[in-house]
Structure formats: structure tokens, C-alpha cells
MMTF fields as JSON, N, C-alpha, C and O atoms, coordinates in Angstrom:
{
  "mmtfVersion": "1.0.0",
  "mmtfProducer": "UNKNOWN",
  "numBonds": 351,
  "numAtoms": 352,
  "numGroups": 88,
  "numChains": 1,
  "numModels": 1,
  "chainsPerModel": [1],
  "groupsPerChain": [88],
  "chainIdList": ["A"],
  "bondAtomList": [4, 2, 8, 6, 12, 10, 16, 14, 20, 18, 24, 22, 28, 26, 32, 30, 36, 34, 40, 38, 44, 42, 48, 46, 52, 50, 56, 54, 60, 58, 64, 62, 68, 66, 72, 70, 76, 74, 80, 78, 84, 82, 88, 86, 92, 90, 96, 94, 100, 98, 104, 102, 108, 106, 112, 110, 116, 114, 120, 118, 124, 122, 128, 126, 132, 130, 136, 134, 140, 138, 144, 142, 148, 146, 152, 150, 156, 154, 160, 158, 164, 162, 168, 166, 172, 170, 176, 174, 180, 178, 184, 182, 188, 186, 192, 190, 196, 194, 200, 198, 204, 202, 208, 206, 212, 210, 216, 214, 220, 218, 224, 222, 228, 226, 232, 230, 236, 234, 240, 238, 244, 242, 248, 246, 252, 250, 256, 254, 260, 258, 264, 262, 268, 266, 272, 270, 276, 274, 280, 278, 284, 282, 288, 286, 292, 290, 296, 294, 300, 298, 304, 302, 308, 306, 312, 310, 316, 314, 320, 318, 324, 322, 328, 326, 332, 330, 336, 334, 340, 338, 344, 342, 348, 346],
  "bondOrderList": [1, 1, 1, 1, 1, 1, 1, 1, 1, 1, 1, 1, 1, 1, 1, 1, 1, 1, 1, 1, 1, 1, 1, 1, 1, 1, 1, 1, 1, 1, 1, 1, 1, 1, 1, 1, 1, 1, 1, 1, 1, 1, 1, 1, 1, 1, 1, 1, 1, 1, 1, 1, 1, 1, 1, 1, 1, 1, 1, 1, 1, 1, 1, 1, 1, 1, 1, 1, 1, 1, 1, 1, 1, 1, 1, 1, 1, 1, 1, 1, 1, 1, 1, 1, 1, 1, 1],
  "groupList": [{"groupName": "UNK", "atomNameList": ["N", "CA", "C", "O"], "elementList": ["N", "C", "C", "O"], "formalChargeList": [0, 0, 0, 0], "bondAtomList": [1, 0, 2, 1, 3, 2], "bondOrderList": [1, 1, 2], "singleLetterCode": "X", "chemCompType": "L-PEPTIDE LINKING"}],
  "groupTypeList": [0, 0, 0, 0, 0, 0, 0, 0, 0, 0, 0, 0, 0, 0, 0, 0, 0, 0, 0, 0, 0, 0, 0, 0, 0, 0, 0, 0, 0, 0, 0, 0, 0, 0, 0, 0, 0, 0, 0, 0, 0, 0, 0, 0, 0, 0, 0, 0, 0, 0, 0, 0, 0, 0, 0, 0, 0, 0, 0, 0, 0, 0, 0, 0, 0, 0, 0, 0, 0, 0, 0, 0, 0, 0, 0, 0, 0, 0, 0, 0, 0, 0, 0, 0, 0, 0, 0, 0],
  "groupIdList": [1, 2, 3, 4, 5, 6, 7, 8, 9, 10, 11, 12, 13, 14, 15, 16, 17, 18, 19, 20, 21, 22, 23, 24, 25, 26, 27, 28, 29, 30, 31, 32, 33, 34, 35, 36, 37, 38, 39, 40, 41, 42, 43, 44, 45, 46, 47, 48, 49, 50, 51, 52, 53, 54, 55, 56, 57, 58, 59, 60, 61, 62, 63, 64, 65, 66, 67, 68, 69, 70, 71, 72, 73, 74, 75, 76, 77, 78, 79, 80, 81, 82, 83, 84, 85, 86, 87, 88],
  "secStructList": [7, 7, 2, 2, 2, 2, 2, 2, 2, 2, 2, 2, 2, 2, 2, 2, 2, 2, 2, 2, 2, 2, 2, 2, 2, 6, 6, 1, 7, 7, 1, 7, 7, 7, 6, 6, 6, 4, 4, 4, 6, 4, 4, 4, 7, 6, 6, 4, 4, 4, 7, 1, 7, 1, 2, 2, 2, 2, 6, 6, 2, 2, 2, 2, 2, 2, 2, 2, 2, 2, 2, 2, 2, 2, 2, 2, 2, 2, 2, 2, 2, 2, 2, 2, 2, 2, 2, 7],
  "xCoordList": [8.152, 7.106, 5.812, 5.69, 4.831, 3.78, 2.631, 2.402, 1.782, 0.682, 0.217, 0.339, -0.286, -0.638, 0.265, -0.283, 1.128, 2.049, 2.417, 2.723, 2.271, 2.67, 1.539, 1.605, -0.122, -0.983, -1.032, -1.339, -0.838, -0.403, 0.418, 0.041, 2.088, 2.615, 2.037, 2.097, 1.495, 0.858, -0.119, -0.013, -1.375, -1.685, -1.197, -1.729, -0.6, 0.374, 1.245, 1.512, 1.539, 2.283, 1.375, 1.627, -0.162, -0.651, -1.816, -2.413, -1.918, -2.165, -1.081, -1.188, -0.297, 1.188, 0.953, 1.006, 0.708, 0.758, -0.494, -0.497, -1.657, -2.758, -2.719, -3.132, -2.138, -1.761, -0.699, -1.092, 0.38, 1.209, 0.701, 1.036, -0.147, -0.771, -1.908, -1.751, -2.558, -3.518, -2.542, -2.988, -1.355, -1.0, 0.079, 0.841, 0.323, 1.063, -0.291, -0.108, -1.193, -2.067, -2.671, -3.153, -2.838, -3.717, -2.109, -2.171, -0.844, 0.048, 0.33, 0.905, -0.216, -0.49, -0.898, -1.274, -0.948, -1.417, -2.315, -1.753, -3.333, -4.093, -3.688, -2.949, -4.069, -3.071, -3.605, -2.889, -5.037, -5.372, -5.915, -6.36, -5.925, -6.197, -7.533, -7.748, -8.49, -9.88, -9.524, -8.621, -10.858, -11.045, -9.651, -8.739, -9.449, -8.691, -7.575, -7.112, -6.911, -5.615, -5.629, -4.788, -6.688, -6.625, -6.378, -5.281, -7.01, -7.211, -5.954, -5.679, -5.06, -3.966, -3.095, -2.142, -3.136, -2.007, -1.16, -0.099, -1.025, -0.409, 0.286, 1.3, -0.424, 0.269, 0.788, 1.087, 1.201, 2.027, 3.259, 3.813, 3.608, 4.425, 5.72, 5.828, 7.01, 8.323, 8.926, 9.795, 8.437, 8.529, 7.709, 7.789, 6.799, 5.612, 6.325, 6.144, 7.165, 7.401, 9.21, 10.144, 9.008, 10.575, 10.951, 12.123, 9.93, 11.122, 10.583, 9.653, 11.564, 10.477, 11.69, 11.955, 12.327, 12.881, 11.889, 11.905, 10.912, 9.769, 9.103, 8.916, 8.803, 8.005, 6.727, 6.381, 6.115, 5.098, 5.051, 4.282, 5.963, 6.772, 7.261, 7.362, 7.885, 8.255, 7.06, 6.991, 6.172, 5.117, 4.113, 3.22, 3.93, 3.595, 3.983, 3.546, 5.264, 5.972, 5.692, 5.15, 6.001, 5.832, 4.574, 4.469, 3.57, 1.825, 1.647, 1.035, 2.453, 2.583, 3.119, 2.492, 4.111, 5.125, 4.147, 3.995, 3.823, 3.31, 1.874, 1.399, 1.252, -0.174, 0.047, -0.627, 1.452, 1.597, 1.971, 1.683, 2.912, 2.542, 1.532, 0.962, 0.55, -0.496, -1.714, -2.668, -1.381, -2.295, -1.607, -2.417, -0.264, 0.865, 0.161, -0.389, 0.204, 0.339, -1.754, -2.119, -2.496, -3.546, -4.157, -4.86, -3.521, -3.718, -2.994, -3.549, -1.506, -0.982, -1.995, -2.12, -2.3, -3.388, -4.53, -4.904, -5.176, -6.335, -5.927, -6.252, -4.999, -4.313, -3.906, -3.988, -3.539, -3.047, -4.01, -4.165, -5.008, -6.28, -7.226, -8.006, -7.295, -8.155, -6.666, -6.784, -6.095, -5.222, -5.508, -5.526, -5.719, -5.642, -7.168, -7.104, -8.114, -9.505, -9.485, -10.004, -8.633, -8.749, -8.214, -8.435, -7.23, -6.327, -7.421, -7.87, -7.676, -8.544, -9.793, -10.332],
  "yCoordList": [25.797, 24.783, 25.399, 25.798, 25.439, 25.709, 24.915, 23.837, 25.701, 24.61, 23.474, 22.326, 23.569, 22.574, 21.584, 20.504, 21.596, 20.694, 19.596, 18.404, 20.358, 19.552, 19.18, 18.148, 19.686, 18.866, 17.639, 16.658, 17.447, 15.92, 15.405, 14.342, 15.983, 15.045, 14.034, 12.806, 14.973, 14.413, 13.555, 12.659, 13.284, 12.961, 11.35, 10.303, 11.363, 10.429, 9.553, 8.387, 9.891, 9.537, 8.383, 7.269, 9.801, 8.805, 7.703, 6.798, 8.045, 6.571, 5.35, 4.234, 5.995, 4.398, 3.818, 2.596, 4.562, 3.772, 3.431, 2.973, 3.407, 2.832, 1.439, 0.481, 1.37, 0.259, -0.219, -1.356, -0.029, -0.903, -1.416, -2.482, -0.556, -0.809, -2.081, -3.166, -2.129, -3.006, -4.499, -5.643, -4.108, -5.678, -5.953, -6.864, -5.337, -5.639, -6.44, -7.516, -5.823, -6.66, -7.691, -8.279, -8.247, -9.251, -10.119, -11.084, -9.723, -11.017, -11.541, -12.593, -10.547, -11.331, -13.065, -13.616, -13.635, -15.287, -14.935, -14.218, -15.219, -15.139, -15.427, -16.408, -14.609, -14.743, -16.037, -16.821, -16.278, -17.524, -18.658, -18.408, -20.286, -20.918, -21.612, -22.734, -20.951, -20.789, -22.245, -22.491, -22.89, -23.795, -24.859, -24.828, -25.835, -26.375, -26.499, -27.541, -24.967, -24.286, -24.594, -25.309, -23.975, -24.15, -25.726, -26.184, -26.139, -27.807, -28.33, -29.467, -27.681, -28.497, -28.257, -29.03, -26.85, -25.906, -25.482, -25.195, -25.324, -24.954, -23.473, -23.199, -22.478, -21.506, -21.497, -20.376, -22.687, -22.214, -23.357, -23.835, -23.725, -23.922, -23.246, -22.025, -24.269, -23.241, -22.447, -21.589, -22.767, -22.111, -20.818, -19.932, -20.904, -19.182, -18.813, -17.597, -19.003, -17.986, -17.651, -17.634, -17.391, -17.475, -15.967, -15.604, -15.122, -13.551, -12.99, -13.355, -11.726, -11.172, -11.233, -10.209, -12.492, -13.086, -13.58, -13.464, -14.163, -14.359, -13.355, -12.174, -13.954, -12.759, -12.381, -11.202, -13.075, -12.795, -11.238, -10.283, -11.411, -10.216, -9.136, -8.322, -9.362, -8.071, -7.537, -6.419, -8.427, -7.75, -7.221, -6.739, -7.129, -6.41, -4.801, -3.661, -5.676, -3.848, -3.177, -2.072, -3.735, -2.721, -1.687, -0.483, -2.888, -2.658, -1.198, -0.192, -1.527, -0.58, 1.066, 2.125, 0.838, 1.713, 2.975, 4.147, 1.849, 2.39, 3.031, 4.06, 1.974, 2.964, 4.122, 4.974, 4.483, 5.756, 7.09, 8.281, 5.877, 7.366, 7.129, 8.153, 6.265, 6.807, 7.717, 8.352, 7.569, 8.849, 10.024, 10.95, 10.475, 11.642, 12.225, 13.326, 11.485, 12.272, 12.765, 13.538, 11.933, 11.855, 13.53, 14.46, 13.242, 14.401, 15.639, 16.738, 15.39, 16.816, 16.863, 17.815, 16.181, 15.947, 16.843, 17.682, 16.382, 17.638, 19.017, 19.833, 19.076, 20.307, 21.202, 22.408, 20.872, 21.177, 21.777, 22.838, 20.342, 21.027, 21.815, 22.434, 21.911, 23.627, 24.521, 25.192, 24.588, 25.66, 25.973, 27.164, 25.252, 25.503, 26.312, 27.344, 25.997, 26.241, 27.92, 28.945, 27.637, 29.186, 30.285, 31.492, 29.417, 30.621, 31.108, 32.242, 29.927, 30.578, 31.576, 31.931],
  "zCoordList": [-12.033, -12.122, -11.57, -10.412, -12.542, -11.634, -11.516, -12.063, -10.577, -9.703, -10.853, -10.426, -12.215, -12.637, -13.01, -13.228, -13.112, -13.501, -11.781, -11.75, -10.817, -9.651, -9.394, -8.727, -9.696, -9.482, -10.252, -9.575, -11.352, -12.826, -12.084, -11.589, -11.621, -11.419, -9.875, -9.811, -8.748, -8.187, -8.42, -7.583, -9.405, -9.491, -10.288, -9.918, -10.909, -11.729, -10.537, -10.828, -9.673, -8.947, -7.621, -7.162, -7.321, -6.635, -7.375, -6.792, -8.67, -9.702, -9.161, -8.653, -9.463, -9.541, -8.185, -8.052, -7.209, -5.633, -5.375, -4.233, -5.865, -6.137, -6.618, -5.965, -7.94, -8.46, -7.499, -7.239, -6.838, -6.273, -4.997, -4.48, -4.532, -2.978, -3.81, -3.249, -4.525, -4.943, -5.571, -5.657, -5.884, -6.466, -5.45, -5.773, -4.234, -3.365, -2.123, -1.553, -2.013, -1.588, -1.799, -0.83, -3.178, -3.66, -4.051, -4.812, -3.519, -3.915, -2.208, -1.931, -1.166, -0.378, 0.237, -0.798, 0.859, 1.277, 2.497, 3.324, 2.72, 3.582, 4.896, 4.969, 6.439, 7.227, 7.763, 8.386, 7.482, 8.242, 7.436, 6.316, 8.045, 6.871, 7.197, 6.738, 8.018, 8.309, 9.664, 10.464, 9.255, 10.72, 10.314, 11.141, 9.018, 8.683, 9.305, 9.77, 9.34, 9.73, 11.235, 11.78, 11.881, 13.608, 13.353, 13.035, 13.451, 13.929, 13.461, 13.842, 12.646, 12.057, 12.513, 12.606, 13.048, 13.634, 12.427, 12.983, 11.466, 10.748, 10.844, 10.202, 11.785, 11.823, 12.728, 13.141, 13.564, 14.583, 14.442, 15.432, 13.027, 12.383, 12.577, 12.471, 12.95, 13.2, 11.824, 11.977, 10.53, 9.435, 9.361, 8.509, 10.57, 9.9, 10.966, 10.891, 12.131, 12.495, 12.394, 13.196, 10.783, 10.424, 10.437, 10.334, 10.564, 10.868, 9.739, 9.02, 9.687, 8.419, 7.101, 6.472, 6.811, 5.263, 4.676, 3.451, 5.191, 3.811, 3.089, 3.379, 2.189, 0.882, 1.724, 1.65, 2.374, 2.858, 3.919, 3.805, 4.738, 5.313, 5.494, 6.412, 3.346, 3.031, 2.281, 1.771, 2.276, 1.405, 2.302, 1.604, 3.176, 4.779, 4.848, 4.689, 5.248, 5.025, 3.759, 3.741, 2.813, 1.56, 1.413, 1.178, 1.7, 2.035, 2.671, 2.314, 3.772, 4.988, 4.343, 4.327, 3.993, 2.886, 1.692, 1.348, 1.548, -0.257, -0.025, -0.505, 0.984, 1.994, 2.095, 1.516, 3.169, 3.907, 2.559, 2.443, 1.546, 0.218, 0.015, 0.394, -0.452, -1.354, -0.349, -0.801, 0.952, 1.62, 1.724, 1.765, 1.796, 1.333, 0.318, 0.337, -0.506, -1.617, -2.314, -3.2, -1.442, -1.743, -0.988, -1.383, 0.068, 0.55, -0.009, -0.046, -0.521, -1.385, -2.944, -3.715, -2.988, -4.348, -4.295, -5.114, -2.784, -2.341, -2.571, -3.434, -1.416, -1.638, -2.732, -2.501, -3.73, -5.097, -5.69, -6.295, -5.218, -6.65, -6.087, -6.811, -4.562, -4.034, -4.324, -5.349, -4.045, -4.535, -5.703, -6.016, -6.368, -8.003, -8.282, -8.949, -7.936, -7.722, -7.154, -7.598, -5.978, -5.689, -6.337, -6.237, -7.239, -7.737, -9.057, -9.224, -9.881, -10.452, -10.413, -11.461]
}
């Protein structure tokens, strides 16, 4: 395999976690529900603090997850393509 082909697939790869980090964020719920929320208490609801089985939760972690590749690989991405630069 050589360098250009692992720079594509890198690059291809940190496309996809771009897109997943962006629709894993926007399926997010907002953590707060502005003044409304205080005054109602709604977040201190014995349902919000149910653990991390809600979707809301795992979509946290995932966030968290899919972040830490898409800077992995953003950075092997750099890497790749000065390599590639120099070799030429």
C-alpha cells in the first residue's frame, strides 16, 4: 500500500466522522431549558438524572468517541499529506 492510497483512505474516513460527529451533535436535546427550565426545575427531575440509559447519554459518549477519531485521524491526515509533499 502506498502513501497515496492511505492518504484517500484517510481522508475518506475522516469525511465519515465529520458527518457522524455533526449528526451525532445536532440529534442532541439541549442541556438547558433556558429561564423556563430553572423556575420549573425541570432538570432536577428524578427522570434527568436516570444514568447514562438514555439516548441523550449515549449520544454524549458517542460525541466524545467519534471527536477523539475525527482529531486521530485529522492529524494522521496532516501527516500523510506532508509526507506525501516531501516525497515528491
Amino acid at each position: 500500500m502506498n502513501l497515496n492510497t492511505l492518504k484517500i483512505i484517510a481522508l475518506v474516513l475522516d469525511l465519515i466522522c465529520a458527518v457522524l460527529l455533526t449528526a451525532t451533535i445536532l440529534f442532541q436535546s439541549g442541556k438547558s431549558a433556558g429561564l423556563s427550565g430553572a423556575i420549573a426545575g425541570a432538570s432536577d427531575s428524578f427522570m434527568a438524572k436516570g444514568g447514562s440509559r438514555t439516548l441523550d447519554a449515549k449520544l454524549a459518549k458517542a460525541t466524545k468517541w467519534i471527536g477523539l477519531a475525527f482529531v486521530v485521524l485529522s492529524l494522521l491526515t496532516t501527516i500523510l499529506v506532508t509526507a506525501s509533499a516531501s516525497v515528491q
